[in-house]
N, C-alpha and C positions, 0 to 999 in steps of 0.2 A: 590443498590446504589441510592441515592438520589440528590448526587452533578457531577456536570460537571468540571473535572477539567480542566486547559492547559497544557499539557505535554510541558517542555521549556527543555530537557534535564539536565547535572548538568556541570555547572563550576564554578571556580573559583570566587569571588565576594560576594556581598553583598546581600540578599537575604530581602524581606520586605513583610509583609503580611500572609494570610493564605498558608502557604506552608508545602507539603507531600512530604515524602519520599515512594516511595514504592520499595523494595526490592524481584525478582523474581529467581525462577529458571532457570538454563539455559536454551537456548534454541540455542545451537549448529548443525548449517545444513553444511554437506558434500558439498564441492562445484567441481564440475568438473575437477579441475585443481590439487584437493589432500587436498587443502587449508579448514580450516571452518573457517564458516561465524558465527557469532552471532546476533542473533536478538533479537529486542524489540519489545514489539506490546501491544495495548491496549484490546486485549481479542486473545486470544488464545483459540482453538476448536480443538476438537480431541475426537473420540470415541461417540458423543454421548451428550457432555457436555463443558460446560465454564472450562476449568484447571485456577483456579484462582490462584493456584501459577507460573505460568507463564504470569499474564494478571497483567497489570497496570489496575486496574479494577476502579482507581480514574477516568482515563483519560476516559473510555469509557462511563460514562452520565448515567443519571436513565433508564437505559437498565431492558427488562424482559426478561423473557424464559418460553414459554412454549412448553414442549417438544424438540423438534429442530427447532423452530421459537425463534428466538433472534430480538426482537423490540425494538424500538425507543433508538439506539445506537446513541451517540452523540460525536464525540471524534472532538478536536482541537488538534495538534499538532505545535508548533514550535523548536523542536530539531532537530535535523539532525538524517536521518536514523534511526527512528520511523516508525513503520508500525502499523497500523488500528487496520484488522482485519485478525488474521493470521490461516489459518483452514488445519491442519495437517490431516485428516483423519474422513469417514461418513461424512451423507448429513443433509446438512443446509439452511435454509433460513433466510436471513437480509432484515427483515422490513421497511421501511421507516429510513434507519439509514441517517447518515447524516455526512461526514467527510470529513475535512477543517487541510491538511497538508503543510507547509512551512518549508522553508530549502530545502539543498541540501542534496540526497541521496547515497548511497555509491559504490553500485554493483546494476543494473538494471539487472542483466543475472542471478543475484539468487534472485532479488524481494526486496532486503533490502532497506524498506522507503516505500515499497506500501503500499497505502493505503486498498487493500484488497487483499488478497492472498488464494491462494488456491495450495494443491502440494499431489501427491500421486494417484498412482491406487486407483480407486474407491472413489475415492473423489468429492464430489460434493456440492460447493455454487450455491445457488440462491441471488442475491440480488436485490429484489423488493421497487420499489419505492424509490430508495436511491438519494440524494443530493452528490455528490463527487466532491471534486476539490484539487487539489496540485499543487505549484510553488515553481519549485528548482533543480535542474539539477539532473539526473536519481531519478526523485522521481513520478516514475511511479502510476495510479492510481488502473489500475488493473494486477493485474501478477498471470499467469495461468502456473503450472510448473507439471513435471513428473506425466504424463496423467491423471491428473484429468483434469473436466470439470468445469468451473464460466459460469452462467448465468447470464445476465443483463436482467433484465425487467424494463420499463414504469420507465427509472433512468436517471439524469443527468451526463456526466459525463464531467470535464472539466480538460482542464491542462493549465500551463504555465511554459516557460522557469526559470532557475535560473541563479544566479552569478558564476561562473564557480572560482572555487581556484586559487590563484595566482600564477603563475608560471607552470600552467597546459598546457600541451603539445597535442595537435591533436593526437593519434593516434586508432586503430582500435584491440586492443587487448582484450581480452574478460576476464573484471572482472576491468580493469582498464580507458577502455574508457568513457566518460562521453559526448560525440559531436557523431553524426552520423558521420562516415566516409564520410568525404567530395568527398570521388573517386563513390560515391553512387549520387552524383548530388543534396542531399539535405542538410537541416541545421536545426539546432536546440539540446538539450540536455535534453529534457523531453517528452516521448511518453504514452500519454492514456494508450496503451494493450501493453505488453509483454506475448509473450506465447512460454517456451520452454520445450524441449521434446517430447519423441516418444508418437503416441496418446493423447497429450492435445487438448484441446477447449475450444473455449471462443463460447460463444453462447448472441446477442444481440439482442432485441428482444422491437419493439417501444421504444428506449429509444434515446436519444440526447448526442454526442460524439463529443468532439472538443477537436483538441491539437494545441496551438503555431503555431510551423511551422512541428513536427514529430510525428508519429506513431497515425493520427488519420483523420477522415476527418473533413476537412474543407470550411467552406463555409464563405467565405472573407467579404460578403454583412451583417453577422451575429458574433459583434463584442464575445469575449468570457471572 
């Protein structure tokens, strides 16, 4: 790839300028409750290699690969519940990537709109020296699911809150919440790490983490 594009999702309207289509295969995950979930993502990893029929591979930037090193990944997003960097299975490292997601997200408890993802035994992201940032309600930055491990090294990672849907309701149900449960004493609708399942981790390692007000530390003196 040689072009960066901007994922803006698709509606309705008037459309002007250089614009792609790109059309993927499914990419359908089981979610807890019986329900599936559909995902988008701008590269897609499994086994070994880039599945480019699952990978918006416009939106992910003059990216290379060599071997299981994927460098200089660029992806911008503005659509809603778009995800990065999505790694189904085998171990990877991300380069100096760099990604910059807005909009709100959809389900933070199965990862839909992270911007890097990682899910499955035996599964293992590295991401080194990466730029990350997302603002938009559950559009978490990293989500670490069914024991695999993500590694952060020497990376930025930032977040900020979103606009929350009209007509949205507080509550603490899991798949429809988008606010931390207020009986938890905090606030906010965007957190840095999610990590869920038996035997996951997240491993972070010299790198810089700040969220809003949830799921990350922060240091008030150090605006984000």
């Amino acid at each position: 790839m040689t072009i960066a594009g901007v994922e803006t999702g698709l509606r309705t309207g008037m459309y002007r300028g250089n614009i792609g289509l790109t059309v993927t295969k499914p990419n359908d995950v089981r979610f807890v409750d019986g329900t599936t979930v559909q995902f988008r993502q701008a590269l897609y990893l499994d086994q070994g290699e880039v599945a480019a029929g699952k990978s918006v591979l416009a939106a992910a930037g003059p990216f290379t690969v060599r071997g299981r090193v994927i460098s200089g990944v660029n992806i911008h997003a503005r659509g809603e519940s778009f995800n990065g960097v999505y790694v189904a299975g085998g171990r990877y490292t991300l380069s100096n990537a760099r990604i910059k997601l807005t909009g709100n997200g959809d389900n933070d408890f199965a990862g839909v709109g992270a911007a890097v993802m990682s899910s499955g035994v035996g599964t293992t992201l590295i991401v080194d020296g990466a730029d990350v940032s997302t603002q938009g309600a559950d559009r978490p930055a990293v989500f670490v699911a069914a024991g695999s491990h993500l590694i952060v090294k020497s990376s930025v990672i930032k977040v900020r809150d979103g606009e929350l849907p009209a007509g949205y309701v507080p509550n603490s149900g899991i798949g429809t919440m988008l606010t931390v449960p207020w009986m938890l004493g905090l606030a906010g609708d965007n957190r840095a790490t999610n990590l869920v399942g038996t035997n996951t981790m997240a491993t972070y390692i010299d790198s810089d983490i700040a969220a809003e007000r949830w799921g990350g530390p922060l240091d008030r003196r150090r605006p984000i």
